[in-house]
mmCIF file of the N, C-alpha and C atoms, coordinates in Angstrom:
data_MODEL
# 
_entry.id   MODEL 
# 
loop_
_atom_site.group_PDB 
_atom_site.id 
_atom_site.type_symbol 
_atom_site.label_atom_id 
_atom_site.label_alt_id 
_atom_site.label_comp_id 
_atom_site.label_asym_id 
_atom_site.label_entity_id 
_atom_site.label_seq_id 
_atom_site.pdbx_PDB_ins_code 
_atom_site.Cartn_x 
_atom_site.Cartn_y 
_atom_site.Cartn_z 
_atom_site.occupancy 
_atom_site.B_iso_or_equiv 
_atom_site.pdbx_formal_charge 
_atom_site.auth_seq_id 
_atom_site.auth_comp_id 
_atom_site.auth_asym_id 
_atom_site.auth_atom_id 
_atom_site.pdbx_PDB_model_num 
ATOM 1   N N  . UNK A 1 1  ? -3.168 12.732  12.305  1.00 0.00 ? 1  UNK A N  1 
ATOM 2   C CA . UNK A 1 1  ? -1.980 12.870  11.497  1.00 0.00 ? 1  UNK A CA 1 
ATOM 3   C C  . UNK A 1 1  ? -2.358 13.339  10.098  1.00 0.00 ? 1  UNK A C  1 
ATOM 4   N N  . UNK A 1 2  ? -1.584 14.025  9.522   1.00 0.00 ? 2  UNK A N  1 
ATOM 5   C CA . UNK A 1 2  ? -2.052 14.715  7.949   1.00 0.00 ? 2  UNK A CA 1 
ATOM 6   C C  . UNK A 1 2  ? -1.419 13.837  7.391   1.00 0.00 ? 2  UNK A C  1 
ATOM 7   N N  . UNK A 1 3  ? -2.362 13.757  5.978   1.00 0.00 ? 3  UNK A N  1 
ATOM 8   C CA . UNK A 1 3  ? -2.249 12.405  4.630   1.00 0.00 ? 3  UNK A CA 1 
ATOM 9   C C  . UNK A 1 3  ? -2.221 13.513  3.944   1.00 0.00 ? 3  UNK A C  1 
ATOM 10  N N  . UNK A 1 4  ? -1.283 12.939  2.829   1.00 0.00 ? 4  UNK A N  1 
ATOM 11  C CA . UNK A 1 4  ? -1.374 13.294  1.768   1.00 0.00 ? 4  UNK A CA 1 
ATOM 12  C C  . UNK A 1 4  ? -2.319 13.446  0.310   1.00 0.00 ? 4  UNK A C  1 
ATOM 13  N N  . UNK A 1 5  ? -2.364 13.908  -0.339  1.00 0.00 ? 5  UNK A N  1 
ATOM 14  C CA . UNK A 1 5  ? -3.891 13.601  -0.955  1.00 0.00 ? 5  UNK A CA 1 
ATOM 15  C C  . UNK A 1 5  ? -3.475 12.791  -1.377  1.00 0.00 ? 5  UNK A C  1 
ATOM 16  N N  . UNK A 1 6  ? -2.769 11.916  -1.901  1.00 0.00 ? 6  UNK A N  1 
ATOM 17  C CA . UNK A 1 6  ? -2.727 10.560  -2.776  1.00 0.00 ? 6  UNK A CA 1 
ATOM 18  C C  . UNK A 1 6  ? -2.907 9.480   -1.975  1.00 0.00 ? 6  UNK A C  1 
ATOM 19  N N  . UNK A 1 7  ? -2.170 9.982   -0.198  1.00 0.00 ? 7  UNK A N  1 
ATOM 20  C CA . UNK A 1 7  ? -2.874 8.789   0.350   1.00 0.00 ? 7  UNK A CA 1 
ATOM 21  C C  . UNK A 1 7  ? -4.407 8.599   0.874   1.00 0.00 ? 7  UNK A C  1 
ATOM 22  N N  . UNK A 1 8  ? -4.725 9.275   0.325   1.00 0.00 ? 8  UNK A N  1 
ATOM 23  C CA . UNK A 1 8  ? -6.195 9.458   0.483   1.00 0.00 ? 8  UNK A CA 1 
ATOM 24  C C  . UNK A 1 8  ? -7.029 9.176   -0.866  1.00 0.00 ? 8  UNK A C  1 
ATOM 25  N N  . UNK A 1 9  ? -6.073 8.080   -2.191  1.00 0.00 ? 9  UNK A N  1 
ATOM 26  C CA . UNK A 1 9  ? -6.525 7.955   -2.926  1.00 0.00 ? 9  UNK A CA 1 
ATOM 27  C C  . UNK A 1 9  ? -7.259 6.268   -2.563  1.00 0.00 ? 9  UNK A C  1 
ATOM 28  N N  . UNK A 1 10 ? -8.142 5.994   -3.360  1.00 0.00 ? 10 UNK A N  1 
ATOM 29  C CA . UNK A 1 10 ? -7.924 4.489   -3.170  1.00 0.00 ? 10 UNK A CA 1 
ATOM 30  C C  . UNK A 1 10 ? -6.866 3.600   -4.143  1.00 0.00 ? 10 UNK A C  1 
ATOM 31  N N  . UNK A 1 11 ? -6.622 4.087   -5.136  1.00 0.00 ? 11 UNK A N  1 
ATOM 32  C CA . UNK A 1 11 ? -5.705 3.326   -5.841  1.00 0.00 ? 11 UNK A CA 1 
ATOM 33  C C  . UNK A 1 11 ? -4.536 3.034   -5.098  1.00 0.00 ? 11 UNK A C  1 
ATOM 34  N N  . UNK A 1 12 ? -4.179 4.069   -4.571  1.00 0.00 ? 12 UNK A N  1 
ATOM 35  C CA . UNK A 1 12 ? -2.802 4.301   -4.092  1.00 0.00 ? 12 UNK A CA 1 
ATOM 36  C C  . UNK A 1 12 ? -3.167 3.073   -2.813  1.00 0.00 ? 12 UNK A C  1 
ATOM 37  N N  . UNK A 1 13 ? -3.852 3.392   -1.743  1.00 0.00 ? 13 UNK A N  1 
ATOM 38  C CA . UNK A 1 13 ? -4.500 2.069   -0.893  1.00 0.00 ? 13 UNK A CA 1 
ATOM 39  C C  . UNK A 1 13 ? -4.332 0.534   -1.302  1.00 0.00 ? 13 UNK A C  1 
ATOM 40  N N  . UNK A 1 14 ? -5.054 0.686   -2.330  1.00 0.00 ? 14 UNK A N  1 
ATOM 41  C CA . UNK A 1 14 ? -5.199 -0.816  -3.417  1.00 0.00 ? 14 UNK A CA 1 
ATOM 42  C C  . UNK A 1 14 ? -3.840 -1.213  -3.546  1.00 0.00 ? 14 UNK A C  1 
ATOM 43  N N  . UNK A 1 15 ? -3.044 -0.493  -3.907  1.00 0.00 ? 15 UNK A N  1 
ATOM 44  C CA . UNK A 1 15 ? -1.737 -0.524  -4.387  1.00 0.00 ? 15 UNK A CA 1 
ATOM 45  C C  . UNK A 1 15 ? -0.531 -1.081  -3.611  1.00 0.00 ? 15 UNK A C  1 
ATOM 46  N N  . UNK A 1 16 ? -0.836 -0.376  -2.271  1.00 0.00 ? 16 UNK A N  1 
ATOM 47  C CA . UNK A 1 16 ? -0.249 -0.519  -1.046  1.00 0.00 ? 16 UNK A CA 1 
ATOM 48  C C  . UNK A 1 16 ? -0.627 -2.249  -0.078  1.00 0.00 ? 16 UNK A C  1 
ATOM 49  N N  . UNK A 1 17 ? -1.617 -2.738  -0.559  1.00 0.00 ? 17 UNK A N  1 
ATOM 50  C CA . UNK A 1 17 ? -2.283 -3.916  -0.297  1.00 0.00 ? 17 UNK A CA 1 
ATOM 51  C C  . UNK A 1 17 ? -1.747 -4.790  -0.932  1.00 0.00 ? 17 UNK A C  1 
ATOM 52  N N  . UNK A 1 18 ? -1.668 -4.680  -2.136  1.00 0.00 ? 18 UNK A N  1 
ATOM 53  C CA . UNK A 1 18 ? -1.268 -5.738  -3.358  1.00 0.00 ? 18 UNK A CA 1 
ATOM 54  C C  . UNK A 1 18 ? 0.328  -5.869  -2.918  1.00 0.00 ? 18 UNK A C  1 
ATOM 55  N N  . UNK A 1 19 ? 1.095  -4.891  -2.748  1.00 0.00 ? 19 UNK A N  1 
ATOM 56  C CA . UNK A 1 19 ? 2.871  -5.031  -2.221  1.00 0.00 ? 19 UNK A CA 1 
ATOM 57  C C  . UNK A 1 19 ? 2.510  -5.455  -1.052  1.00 0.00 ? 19 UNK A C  1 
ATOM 58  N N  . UNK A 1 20 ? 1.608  -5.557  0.177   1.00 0.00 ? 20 UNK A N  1 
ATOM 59  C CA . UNK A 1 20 ? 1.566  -6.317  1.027   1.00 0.00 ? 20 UNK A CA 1 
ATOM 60  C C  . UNK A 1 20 ? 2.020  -7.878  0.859   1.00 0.00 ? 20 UNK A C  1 
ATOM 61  N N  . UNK A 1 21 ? 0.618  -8.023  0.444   1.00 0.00 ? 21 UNK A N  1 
ATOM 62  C CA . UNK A 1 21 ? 0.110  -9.312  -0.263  1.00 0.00 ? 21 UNK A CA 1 
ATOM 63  C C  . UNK A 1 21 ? 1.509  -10.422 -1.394  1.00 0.00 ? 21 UNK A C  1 
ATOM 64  N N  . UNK A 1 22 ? 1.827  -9.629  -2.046  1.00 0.00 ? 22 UNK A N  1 
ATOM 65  C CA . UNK A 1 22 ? 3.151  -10.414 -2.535  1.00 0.00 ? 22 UNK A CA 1 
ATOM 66  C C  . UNK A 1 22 ? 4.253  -10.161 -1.555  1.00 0.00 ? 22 UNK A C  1 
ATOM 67  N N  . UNK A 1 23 ? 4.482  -9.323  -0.910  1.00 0.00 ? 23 UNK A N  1 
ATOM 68  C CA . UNK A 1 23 ? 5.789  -9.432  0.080   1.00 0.00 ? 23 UNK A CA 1 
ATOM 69  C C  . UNK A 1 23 ? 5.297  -10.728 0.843   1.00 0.00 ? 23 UNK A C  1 
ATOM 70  N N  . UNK A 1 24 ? 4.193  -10.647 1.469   1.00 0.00 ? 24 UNK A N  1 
ATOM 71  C CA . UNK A 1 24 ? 4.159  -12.079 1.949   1.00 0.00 ? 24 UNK A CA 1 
ATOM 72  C C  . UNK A 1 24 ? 3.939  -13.293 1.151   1.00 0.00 ? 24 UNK A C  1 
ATOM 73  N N  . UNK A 1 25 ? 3.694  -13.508 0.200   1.00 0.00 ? 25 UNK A N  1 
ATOM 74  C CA . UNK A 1 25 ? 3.842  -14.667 -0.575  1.00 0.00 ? 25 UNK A CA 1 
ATOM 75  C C  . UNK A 1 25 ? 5.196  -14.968 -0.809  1.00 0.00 ? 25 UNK A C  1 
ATOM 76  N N  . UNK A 1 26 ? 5.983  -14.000 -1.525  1.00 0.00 ? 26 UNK A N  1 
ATOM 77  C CA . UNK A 1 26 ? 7.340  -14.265 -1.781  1.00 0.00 ? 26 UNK A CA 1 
ATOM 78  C C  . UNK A 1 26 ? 8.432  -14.493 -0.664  1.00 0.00 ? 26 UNK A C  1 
ATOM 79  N N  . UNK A 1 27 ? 7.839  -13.979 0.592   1.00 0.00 ? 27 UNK A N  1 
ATOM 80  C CA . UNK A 1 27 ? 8.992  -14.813 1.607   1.00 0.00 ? 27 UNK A CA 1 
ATOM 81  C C  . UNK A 1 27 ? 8.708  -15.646 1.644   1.00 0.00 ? 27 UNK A C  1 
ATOM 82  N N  . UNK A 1 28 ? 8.042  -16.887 1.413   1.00 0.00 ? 28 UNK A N  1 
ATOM 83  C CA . UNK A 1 28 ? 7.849  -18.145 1.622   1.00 0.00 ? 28 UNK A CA 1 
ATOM 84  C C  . UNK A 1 28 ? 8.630  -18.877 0.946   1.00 0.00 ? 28 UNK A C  1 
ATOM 85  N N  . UNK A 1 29 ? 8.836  -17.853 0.005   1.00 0.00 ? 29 UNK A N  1 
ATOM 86  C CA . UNK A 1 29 ? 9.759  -19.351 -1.176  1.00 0.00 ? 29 UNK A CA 1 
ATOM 87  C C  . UNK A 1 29 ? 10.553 -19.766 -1.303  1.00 0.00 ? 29 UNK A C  1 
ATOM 88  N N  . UNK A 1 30 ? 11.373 -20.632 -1.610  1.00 0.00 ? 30 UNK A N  1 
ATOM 89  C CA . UNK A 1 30 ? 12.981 -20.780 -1.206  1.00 0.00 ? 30 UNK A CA 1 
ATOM 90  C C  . UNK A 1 30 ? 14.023 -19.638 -2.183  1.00 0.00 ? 30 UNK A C  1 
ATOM 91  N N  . UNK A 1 31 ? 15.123 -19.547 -1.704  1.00 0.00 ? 31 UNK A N  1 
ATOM 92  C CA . UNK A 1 31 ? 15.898 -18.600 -2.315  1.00 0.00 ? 31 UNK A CA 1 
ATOM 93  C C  . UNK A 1 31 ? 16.154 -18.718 -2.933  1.00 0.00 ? 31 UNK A C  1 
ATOM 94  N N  . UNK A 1 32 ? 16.746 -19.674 -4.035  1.00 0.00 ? 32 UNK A N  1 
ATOM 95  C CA . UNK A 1 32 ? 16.948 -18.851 -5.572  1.00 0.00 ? 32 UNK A CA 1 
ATOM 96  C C  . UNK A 1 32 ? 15.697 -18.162 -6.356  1.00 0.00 ? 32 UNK A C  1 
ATOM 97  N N  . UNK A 1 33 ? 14.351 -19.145 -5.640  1.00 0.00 ? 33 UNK A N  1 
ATOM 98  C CA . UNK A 1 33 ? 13.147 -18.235 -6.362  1.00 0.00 ? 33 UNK A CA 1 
ATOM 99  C C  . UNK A 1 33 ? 12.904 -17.224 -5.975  1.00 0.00 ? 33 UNK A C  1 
ATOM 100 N N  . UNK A 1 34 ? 13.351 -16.339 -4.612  1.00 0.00 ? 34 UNK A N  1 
ATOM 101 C CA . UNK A 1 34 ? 13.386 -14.787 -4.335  1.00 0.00 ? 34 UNK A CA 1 
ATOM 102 C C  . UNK A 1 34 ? 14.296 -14.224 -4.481  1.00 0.00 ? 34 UNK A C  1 
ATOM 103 N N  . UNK A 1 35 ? 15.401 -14.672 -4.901  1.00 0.00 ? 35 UNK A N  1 
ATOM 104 C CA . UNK A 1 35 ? 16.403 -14.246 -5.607  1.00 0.00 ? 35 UNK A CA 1 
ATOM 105 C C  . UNK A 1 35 ? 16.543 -13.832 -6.855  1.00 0.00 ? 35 UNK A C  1 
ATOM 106 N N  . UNK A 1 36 ? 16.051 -13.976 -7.668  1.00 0.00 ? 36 UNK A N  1 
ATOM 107 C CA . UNK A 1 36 ? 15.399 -13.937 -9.215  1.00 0.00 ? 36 UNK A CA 1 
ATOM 108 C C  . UNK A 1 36 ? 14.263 -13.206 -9.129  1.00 0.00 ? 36 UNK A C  1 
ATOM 109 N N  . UNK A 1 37 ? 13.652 -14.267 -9.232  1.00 0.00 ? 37 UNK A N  1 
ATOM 110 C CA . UNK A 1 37 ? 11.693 -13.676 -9.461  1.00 0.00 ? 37 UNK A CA 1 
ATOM 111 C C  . UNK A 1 37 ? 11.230 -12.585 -8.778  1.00 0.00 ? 37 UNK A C  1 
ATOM 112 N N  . UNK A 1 38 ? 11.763 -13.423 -7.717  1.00 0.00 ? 38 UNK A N  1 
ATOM 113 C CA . UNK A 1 38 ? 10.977 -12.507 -6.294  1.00 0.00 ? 38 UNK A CA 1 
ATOM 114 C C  . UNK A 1 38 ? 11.268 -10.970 -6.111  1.00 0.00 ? 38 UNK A C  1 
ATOM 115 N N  . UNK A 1 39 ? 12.422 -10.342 -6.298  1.00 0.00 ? 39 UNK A N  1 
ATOM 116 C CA . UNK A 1 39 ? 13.304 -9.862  -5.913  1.00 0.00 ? 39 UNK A CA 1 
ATOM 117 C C  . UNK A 1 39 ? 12.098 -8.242  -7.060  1.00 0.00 ? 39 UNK A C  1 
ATOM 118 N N  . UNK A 1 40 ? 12.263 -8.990  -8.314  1.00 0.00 ? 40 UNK A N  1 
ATOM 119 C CA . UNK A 1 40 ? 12.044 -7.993  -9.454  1.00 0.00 ? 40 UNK A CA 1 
ATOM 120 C C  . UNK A 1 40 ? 10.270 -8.280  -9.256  1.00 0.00 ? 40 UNK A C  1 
ATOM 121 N N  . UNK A 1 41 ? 9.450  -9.166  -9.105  1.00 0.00 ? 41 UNK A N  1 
ATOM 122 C CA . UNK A 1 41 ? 8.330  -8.507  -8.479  1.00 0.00 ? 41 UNK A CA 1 
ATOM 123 C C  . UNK A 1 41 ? 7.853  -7.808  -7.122  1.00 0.00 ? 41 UNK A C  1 
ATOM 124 N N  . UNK A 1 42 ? 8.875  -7.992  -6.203  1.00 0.00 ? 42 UNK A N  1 
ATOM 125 C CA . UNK A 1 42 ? 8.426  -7.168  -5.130  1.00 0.00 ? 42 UNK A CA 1 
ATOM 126 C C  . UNK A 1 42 ? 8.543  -5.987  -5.481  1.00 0.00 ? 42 UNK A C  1 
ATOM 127 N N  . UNK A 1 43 ? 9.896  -5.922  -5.920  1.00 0.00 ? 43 UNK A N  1 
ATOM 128 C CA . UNK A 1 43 ? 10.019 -4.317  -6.772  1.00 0.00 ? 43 UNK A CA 1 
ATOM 129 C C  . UNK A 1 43 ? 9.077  -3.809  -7.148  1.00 0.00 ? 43 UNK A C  1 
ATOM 130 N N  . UNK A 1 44 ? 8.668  -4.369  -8.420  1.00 0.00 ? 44 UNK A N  1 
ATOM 131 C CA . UNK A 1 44 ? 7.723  -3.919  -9.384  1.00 0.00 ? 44 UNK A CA 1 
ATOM 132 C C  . UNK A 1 44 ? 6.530  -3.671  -8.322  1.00 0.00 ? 44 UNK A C  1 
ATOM 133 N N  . UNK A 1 45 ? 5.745  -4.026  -7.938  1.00 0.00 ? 45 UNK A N  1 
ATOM 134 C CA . UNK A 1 45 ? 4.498  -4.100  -6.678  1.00 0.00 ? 45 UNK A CA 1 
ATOM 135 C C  . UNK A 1 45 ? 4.776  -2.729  -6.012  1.00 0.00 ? 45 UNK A C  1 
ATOM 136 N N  . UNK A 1 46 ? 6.284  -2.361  -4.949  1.00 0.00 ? 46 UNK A N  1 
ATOM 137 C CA . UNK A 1 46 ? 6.442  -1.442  -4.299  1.00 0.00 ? 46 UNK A CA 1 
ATOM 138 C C  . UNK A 1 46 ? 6.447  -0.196  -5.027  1.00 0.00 ? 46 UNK A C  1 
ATOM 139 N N  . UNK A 1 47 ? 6.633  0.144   -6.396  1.00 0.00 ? 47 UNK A N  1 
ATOM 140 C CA . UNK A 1 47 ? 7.057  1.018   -7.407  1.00 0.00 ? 47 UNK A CA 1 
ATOM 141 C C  . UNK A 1 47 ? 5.723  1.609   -7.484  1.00 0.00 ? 47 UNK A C  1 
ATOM 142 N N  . UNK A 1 48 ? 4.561  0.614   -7.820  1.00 0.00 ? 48 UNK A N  1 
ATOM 143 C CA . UNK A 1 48 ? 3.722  1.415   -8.201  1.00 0.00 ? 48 UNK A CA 1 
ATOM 144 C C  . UNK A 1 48 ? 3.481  2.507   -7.258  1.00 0.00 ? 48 UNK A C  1 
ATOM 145 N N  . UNK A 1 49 ? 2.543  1.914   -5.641  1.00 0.00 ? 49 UNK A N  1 
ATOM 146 C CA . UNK A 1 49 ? 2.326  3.123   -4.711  1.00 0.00 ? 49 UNK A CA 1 
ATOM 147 C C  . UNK A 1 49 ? 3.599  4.524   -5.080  1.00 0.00 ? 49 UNK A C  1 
ATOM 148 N N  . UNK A 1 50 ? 4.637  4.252   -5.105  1.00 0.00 ? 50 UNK A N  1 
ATOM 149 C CA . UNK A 1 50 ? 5.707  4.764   -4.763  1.00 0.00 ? 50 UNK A CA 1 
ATOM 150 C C  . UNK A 1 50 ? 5.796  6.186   -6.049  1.00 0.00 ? 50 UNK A C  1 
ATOM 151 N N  . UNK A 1 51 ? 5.187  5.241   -7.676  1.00 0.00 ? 51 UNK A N  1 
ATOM 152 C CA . UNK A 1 51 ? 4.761  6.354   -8.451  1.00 0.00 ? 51 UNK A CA 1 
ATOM 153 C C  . UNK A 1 51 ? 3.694  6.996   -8.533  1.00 0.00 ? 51 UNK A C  1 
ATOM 154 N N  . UNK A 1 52 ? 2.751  6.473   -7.702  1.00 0.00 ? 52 UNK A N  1 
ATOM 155 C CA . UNK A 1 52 ? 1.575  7.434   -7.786  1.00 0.00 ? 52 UNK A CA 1 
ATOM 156 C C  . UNK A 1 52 ? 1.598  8.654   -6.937  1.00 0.00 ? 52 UNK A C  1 
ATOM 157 N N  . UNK A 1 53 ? 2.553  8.834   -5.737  1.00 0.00 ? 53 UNK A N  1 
ATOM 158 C CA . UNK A 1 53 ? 2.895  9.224   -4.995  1.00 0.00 ? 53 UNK A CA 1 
ATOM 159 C C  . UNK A 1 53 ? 3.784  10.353  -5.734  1.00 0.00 ? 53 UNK A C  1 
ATOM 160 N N  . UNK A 1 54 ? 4.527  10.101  -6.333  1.00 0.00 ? 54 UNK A N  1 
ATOM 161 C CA . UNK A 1 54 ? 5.893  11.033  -6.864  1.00 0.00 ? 54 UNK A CA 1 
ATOM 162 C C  . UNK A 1 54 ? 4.890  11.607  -7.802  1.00 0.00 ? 54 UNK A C  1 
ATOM 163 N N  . UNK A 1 55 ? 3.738  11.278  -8.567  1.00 0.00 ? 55 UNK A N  1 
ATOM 164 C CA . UNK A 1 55 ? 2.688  11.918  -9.458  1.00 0.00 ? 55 UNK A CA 1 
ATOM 165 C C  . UNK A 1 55 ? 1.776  12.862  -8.952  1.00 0.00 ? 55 UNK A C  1 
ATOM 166 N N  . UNK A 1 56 ? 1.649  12.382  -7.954  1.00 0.00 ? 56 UNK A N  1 
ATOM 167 C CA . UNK A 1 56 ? 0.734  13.405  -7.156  1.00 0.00 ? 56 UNK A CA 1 
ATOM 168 C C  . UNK A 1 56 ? 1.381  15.060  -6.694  1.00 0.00 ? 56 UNK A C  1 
ATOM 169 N N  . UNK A 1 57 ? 2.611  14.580  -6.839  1.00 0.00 ? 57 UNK A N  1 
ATOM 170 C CA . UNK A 1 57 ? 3.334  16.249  -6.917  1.00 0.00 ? 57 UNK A CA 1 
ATOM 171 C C  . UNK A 1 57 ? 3.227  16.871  -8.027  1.00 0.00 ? 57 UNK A C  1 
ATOM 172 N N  . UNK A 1 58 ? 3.000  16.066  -8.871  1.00 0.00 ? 58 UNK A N  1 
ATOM 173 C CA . UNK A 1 58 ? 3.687  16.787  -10.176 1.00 0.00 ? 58 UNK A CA 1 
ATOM 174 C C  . UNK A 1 58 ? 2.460  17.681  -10.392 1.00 0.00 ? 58 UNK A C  1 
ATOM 175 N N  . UNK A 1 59 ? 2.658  18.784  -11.335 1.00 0.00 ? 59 UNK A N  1 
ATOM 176 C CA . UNK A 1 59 ? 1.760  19.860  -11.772 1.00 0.00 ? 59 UNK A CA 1 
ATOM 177 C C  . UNK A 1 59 ? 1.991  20.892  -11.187 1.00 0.00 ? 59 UNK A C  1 
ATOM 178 N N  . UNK A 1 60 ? 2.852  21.188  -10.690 1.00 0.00 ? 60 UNK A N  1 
ATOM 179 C CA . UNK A 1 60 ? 2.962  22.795  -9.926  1.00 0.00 ? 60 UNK A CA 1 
ATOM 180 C C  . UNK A 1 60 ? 3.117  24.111  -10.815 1.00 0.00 ? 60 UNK A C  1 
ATOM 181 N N  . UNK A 1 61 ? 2.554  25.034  -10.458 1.00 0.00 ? 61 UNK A N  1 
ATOM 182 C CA . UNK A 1 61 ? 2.605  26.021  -11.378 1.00 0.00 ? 61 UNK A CA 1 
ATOM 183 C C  . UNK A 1 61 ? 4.541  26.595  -12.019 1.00 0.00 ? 61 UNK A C  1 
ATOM 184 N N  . UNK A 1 62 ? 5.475  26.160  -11.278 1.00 0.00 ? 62 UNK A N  1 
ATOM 185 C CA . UNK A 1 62 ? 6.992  26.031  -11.669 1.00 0.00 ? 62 UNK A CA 1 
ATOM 186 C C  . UNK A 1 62 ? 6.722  25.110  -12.568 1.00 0.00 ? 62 UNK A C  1 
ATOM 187 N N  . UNK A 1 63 ? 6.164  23.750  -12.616 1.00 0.00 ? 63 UNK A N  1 
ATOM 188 C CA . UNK A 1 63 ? 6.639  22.710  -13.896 1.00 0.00 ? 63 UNK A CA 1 
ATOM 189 C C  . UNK A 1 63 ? 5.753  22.951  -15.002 1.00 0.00 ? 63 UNK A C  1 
ATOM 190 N N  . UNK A 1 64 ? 5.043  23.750  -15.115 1.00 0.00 ? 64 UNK A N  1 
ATOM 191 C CA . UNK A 1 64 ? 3.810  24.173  -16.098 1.00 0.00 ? 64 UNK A CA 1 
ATOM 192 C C  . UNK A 1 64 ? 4.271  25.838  -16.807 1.00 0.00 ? 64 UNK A C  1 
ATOM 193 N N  . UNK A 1 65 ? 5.345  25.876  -16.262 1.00 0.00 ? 65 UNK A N  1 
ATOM 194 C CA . UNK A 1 65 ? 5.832  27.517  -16.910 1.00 0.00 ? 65 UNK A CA 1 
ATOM 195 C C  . UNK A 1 65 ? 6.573  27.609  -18.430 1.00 0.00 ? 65 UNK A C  1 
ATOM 196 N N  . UNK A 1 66 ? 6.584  26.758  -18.567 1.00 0.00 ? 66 UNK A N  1 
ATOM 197 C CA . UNK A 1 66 ? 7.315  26.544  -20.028 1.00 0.00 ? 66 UNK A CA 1 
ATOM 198 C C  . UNK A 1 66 ? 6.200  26.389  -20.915 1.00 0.00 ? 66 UNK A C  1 
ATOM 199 N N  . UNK A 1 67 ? 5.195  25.338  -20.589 1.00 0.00 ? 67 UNK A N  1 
ATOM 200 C CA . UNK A 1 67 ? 4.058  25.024  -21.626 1.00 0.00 ? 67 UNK A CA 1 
ATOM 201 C C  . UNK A 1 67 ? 3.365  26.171  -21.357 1.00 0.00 ? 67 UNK A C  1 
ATOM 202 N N  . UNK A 1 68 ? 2.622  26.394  -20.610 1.00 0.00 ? 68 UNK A N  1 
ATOM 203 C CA . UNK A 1 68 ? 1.513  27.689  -20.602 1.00 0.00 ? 68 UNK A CA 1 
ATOM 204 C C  . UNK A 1 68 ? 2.085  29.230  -21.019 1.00 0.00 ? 68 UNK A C  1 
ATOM 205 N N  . UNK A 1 69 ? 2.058  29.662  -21.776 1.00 0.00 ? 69 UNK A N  1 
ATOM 206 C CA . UNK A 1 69 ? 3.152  31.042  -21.585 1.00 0.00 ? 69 UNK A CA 1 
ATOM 207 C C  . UNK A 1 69 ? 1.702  32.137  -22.641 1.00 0.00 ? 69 UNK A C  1 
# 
């Protein structure tokens, strides 16, 4: 199957481990604490992979046509 180069980063890996790792901690807890807490760190955890990913596009010779001239 073809990867992407970012998933072929290790950060991005690392990254993807760590939102593992708290998704399963935080279902354990009772609900108002994943309701609150939980809710805005799983987020935060899933975001990162999710921006390194949306970064790894960026730089195309279209988004670089304004600065380079």
């Amino acid at each position: 199957m073809f990867k992407s180069r970012f998933e072929n980063l290790e950060i991005y890996n690392l990254s993807e481990r760590l939102a593992d790792l708290i998704w399963e901690l935080v279902i354990k807890w009772e609900y108002f604490a994943k309701n609150t807490n939980g809710k805005q760190i799983v987020d935060a955890s899933d975001s990162v992979g999710a921006n390194i990913a949306e970064g790894s596009g960026k730089g195309s010779n279209m988004e670089f046509k304004d600065i380079v001239k």
